[in-house]
Backbone as a printed PyTorch tensor [residue, N CA C, xyz], in Angstrom:
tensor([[[ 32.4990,  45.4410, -35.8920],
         [ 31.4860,  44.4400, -36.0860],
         [ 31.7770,  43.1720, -35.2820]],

        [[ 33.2620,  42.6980, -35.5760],
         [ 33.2940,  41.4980, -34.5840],
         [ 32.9320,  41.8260, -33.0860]],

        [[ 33.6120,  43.1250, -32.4920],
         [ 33.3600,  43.1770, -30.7760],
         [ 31.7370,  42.8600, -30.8710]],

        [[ 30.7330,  43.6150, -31.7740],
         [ 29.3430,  43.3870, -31.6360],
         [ 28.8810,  42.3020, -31.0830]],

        [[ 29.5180,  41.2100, -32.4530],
         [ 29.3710,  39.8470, -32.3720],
         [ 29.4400,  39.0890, -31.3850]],

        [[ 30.6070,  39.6110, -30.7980],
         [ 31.1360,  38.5910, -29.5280],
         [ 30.4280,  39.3580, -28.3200]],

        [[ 29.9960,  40.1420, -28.2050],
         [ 29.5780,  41.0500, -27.2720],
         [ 27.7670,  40.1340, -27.3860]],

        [[ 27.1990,  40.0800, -28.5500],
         [ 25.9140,  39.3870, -28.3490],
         [ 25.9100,  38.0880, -28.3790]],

        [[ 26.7260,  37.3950, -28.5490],
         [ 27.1150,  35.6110, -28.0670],
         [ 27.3710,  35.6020, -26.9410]],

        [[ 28.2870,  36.5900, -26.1450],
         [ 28.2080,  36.3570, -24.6150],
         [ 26.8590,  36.8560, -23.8290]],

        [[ 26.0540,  37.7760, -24.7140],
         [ 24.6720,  37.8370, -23.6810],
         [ 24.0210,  36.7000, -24.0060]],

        [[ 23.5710,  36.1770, -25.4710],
         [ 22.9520,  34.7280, -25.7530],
         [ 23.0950,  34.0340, -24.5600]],

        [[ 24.7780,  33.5310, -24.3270],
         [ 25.3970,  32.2890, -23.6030],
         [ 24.8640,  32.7330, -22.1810]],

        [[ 24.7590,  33.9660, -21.7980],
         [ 24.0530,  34.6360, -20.8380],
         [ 22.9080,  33.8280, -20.1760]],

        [[ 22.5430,  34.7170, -20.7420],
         [ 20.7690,  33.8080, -21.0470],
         [ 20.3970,  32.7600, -21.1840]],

        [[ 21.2000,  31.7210, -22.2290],
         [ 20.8570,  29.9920, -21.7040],
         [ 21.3430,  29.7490, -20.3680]],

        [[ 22.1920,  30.6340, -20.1030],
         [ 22.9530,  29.7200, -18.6830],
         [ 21.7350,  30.2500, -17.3870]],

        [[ 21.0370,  30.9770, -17.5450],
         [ 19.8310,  31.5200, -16.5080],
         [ 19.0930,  30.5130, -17.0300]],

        [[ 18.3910,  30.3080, -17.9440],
         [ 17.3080,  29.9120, -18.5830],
         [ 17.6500,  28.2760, -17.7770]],

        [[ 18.9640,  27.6420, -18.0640],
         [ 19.2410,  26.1770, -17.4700],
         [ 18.6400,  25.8670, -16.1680]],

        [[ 19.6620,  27.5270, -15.5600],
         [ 19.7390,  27.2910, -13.9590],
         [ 18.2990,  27.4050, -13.6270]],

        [[ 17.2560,  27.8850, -14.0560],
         [ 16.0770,  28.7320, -13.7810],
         [ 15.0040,  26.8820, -13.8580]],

        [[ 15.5280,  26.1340, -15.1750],
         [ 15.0990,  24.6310, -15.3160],
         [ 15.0200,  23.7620, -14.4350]],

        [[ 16.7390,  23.9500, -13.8030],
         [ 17.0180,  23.0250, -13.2050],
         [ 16.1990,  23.3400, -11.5800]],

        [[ 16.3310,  24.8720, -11.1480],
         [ 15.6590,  24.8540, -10.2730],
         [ 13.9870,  24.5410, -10.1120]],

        [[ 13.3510,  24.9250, -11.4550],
         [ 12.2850,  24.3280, -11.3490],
         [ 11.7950,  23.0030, -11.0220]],

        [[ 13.0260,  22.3720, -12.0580],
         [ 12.9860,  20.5460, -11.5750],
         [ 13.0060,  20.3080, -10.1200]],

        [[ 13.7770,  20.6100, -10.1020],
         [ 14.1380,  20.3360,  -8.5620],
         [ 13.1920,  20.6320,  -7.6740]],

        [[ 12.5660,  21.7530,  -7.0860],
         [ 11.1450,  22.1060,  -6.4760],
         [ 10.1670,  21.3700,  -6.9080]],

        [[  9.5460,  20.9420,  -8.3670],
         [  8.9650,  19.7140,  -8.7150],
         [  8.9400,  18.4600,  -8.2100]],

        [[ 10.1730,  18.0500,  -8.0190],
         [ 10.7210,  16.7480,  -7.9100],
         [ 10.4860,  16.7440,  -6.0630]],

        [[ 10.7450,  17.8430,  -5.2940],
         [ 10.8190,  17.3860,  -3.5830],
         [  9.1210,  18.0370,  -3.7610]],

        [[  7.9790,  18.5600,  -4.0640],
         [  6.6310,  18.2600,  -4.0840],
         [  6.2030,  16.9560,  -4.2180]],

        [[  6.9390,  16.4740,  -5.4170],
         [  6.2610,  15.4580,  -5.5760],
         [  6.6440,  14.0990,  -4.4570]],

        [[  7.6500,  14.0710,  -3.9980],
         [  8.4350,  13.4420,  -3.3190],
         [  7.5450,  13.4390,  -1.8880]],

        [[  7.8630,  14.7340,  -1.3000],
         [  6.7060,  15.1320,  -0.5830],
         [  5.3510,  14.4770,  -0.5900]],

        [[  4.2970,  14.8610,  -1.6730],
         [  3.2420,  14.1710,  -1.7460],
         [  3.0920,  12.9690,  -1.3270]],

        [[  4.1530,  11.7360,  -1.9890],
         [  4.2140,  10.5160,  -2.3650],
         [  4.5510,   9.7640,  -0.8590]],

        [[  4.7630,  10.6450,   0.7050],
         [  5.0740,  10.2880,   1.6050],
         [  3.9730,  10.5730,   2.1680]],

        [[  3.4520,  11.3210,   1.9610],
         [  2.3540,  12.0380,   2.8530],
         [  1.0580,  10.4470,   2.3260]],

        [[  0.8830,  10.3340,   1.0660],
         [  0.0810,   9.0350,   0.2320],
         [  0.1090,   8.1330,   1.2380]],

        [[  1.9320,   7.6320,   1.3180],
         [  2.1610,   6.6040,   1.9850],
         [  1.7900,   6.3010,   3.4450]],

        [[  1.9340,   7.6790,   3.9580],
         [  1.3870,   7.6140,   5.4240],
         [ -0.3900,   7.2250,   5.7620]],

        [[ -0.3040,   7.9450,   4.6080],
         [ -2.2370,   7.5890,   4.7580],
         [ -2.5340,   6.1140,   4.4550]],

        [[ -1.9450,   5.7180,   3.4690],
         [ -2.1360,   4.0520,   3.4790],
         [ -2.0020,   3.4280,   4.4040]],

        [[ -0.7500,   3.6120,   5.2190],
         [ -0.0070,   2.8790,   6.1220],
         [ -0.8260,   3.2890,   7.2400]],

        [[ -1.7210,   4.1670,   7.6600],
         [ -2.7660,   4.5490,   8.4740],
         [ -3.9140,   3.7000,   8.5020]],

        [[ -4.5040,   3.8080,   6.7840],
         [ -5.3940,   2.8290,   6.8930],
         [ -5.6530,   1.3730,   6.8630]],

        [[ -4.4400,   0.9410,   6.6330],
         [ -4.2220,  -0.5190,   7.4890],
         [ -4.4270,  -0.8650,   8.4680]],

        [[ -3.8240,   0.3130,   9.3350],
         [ -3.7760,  -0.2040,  10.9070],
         [ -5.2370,   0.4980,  11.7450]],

        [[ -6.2970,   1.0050,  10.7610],
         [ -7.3440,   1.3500,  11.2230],
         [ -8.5540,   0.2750,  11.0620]],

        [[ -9.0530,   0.0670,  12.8090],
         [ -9.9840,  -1.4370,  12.6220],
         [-10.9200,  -0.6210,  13.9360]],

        [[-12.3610,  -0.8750,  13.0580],
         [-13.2820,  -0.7000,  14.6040],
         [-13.8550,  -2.0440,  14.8370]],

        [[-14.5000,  -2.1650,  16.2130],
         [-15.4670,  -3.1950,  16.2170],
         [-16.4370,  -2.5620,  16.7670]],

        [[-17.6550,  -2.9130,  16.0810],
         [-19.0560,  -2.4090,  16.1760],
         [-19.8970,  -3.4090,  16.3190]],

        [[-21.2360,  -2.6190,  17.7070],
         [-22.0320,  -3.5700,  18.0410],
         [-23.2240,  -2.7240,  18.1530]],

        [[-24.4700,  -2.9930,  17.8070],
         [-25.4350,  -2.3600,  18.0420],
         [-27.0730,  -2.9620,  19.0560]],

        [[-27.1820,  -2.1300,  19.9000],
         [-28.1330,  -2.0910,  20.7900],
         [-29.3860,  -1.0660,  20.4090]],

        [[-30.4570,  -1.2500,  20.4490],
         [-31.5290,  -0.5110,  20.9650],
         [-31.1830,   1.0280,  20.1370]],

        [[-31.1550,   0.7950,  19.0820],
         [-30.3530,   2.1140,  17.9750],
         [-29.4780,   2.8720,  18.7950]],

        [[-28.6880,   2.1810,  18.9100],
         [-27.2420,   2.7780,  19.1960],
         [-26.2160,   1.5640,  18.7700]],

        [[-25.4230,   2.5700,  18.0620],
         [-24.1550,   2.1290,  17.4050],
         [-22.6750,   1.9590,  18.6310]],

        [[-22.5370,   0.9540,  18.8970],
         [-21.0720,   1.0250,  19.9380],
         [-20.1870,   0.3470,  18.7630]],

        [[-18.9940,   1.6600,  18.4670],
         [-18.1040,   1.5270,  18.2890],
         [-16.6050,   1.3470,  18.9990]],

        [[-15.8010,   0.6800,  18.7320],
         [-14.3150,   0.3620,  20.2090],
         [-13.2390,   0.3460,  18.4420]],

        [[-12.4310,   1.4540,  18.8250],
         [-11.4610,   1.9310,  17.9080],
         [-10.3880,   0.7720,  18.6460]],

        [[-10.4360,  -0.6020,  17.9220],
         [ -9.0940,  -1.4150,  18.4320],
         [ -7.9780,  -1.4870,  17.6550]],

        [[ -7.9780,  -0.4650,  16.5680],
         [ -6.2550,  -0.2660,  15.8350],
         [ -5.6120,   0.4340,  16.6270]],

        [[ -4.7270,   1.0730,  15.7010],
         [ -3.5030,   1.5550,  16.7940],
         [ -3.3000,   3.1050,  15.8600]],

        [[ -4.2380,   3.2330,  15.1810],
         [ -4.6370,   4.8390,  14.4130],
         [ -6.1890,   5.8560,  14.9760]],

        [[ -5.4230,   7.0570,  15.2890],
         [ -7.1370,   7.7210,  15.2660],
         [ -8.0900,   7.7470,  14.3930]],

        [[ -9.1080,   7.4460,  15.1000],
         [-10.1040,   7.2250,  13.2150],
         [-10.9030,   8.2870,  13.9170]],

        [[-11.6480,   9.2910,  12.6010],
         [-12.4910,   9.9190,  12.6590],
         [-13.7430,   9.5170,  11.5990]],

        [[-14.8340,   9.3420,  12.3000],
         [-15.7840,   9.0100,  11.3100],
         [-16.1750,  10.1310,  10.8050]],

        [[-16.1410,  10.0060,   9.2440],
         [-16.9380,  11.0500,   8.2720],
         [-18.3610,  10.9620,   8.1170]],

        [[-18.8170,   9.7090,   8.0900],
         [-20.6010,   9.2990,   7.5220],
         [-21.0250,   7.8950,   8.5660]],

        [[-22.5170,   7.9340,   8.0930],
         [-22.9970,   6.3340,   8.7110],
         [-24.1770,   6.2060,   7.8580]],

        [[-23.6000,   4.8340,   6.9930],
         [-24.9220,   5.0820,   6.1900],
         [-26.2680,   4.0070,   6.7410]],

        [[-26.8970,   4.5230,   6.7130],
         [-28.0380,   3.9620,   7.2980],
         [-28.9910,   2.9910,   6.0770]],

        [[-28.8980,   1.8240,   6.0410],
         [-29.1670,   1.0820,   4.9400],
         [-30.8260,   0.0590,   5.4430]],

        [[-31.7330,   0.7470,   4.7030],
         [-32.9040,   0.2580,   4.4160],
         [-33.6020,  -1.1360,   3.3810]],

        [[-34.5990,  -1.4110,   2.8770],
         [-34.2730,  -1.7970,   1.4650],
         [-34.7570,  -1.2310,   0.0060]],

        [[-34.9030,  -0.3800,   0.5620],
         [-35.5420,   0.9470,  -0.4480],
         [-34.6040,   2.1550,  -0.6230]],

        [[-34.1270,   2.1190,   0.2120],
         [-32.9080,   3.1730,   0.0440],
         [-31.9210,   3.4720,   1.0490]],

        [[-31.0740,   4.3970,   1.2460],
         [-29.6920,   4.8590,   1.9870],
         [-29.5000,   5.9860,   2.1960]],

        [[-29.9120,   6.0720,   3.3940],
         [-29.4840,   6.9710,   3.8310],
         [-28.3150,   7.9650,   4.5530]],

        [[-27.7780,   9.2000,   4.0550],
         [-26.3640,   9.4490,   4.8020],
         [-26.7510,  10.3110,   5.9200]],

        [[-25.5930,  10.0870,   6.6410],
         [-25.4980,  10.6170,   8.1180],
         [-24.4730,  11.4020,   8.4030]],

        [[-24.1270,  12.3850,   8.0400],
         [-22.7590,  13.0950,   8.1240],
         [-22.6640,  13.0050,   9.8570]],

        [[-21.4420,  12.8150,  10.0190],
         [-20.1610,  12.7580,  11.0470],
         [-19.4420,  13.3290,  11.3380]],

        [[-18.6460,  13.6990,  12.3790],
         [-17.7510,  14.3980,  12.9310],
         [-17.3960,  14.2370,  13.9510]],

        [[-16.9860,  12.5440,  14.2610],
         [-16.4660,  12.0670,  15.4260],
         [-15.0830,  11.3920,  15.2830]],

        [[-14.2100,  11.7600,  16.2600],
         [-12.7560,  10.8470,  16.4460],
         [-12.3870,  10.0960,  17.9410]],

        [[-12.2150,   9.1710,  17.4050],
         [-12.4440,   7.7570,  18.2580],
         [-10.6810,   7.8400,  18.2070]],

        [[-10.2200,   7.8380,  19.5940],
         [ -8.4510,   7.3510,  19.7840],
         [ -8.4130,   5.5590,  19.9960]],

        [[ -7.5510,   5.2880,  19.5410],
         [ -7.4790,   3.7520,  20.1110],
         [ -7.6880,   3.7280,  21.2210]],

        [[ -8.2890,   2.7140,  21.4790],
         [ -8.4550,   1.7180,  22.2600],
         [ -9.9880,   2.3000,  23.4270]],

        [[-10.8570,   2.7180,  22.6790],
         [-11.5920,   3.7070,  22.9980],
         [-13.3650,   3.2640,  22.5870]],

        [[-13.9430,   3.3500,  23.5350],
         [-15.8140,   3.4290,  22.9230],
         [-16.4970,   3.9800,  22.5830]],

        [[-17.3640,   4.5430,  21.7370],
         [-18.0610,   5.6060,  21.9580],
         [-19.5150,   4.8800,  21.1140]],

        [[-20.5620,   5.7160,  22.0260],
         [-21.5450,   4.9520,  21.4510],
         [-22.1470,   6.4320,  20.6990]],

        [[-23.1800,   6.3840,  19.3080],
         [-23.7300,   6.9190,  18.3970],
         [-25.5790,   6.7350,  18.4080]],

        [[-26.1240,   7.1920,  18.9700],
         [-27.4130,   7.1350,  18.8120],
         [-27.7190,   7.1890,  17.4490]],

        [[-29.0620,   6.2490,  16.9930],
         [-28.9570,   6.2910,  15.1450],
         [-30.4350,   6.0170,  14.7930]],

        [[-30.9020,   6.2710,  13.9250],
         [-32.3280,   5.8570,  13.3690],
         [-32.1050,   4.4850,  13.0510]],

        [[-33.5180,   3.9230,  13.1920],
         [-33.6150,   2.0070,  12.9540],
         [-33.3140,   1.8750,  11.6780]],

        [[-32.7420,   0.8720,  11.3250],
         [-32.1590,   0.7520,   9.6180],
         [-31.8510,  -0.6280,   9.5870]],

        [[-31.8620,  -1.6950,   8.6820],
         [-31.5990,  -2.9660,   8.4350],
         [-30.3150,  -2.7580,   8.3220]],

        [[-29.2760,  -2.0030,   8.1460],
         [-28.0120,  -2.3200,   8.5590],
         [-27.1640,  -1.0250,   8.4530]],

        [[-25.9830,  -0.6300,   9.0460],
         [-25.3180,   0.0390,   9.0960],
         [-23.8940,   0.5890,   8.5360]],

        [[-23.3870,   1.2390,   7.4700],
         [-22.0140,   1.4630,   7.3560],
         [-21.3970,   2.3490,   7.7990]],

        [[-20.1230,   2.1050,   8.5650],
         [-19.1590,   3.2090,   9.3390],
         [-18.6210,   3.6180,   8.3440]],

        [[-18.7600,   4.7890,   7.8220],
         [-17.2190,   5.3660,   6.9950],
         [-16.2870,   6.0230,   7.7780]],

        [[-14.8630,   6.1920,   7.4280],
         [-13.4010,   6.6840,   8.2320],
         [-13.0810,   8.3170,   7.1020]],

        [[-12.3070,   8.8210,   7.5630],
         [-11.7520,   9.7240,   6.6120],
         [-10.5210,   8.6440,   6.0450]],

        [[-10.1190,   8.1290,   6.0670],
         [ -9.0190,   7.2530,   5.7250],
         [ -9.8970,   6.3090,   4.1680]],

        [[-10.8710,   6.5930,   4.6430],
         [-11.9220,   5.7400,   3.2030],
         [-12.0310,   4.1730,   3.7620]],

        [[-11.7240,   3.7360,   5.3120],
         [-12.8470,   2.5790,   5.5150],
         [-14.0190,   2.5000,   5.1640]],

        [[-14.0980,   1.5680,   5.2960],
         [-15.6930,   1.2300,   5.6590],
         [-15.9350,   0.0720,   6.4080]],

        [[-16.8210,  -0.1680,   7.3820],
         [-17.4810,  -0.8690,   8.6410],
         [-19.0970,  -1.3530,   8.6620]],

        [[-19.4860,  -2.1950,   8.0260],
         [-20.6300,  -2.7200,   8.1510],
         [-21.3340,  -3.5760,   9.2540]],

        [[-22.5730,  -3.4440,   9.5720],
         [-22.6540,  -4.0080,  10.8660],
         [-24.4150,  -4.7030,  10.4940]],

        [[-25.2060,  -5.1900,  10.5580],
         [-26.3830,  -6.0180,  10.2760],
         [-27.3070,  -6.0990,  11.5900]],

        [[-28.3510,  -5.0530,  12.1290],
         [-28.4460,  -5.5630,  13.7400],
         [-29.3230,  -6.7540,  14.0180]],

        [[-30.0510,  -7.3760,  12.5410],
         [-30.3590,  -8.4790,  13.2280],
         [-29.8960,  -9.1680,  13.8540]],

        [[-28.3900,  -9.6470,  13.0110],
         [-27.6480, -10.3220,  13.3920],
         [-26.7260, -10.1000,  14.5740]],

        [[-26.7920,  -8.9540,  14.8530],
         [-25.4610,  -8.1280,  15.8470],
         [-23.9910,  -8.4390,  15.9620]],

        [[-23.7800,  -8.5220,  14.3130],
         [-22.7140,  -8.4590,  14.1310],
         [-22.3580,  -8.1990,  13.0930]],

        [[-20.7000,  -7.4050,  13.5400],
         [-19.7910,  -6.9960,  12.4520],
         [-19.4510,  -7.5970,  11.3560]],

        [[-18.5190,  -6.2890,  10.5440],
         [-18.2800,  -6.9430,   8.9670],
         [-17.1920,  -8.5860,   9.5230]],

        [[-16.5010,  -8.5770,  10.2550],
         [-15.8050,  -9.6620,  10.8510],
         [-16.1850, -10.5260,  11.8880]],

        [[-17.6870, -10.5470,  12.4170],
         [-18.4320, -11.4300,  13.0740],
         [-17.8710, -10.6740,  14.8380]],

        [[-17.5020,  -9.5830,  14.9890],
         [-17.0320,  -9.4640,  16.5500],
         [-18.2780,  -8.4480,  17.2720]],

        [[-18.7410,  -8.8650,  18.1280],
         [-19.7170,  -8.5560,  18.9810],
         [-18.8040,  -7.4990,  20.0890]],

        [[-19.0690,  -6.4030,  20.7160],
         [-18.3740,  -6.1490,  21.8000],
         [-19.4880,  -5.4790,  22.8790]],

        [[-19.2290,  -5.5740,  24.0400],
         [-19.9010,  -5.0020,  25.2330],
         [-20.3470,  -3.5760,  25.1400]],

        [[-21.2840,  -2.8700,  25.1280],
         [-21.6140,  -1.6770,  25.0920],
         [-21.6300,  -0.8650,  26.7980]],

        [[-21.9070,  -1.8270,  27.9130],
         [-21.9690,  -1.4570,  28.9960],
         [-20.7030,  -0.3110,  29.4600]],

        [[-19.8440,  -0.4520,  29.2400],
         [-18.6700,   0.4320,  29.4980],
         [-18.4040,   2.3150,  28.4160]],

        [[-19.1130,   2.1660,  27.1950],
         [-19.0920,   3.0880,  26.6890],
         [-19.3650,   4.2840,  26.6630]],

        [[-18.8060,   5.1300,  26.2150],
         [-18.7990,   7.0510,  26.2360],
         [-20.2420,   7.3100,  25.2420]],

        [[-20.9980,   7.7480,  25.4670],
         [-22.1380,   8.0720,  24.6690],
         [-21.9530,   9.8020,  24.1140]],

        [[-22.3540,   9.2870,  22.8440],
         [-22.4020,  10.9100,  22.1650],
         [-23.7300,  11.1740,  21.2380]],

        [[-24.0110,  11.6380,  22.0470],
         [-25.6710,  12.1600,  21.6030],
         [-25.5990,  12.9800,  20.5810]],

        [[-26.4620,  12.6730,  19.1140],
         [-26.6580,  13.3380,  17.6020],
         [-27.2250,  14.5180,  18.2980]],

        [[-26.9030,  15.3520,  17.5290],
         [-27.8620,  17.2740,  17.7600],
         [-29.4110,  16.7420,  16.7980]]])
């Protein structure tokens, strides 16, 4: 009876000692995901800081000049009426230091969205940006909507 005994306390002790190691490795794979994640977060923040357009609009066209020092890709442009808003899905990436102009329907004012979650407002009465900067359109890459 005792060998029994001691014979099923050493499989028990067995078994917590997997069950620990099996914990600890879980923790651990937990812990560098999350770690992981929490850099990948940081990079995107630290992206969208340094992401700045300046936008000017002509004759419904949008000139955008990517003057950060991040690629921005625009996701949307909302086209702002006073009755309503309209979206414009996107699929353009602007490299620093770069123009590109956006042909657009007439609208009392304009918002750039980023995948980064900017946003860029522009007013064409006024022809100017959310930060008052006007820029030259004469030099720009044109990209014609389908």
């Amino acid at each position: 009876m005792r060998g029994q005994a001691s014979i099923i306390a050493m499989i028990v002790i067995f078994f917590l000692i997997l069950a620990t190691i099996g914990l600890v490795l879980y923790l651990s794979t937990s812990y560098m995901s999350l770690q992981k994640e929490y850099l990948q977060v940081s990079q995107i923040l630290a992206n969208k800081a340094k992401e700045n357009l300046l936008i000017g609009y002509v004759n419904n066209s949008l000139s955008i000049y990517n003057s950060g020092s991040v690629v921005t890709k625009i996701v949307a442009i909302l086209l702002i009426n006073r009755t309503n808003v309209t979206i414009v899905p996107e699929n353009i990436t602007v490299p620093p230091n770069t123009n590109v102009i956006i042909h657009v329907k007439s609208a009392n004012g304009y918002v750039i969205i980023t995948s980064y979650g900017n946003s860029f407002y522009i007013a064409p009465l006024s022809g100017k940006s959310k930060k008052g900067e006007i820029i030259d359109i004469s030099l720009c890459k044109s990209i014609k909507k389908a």
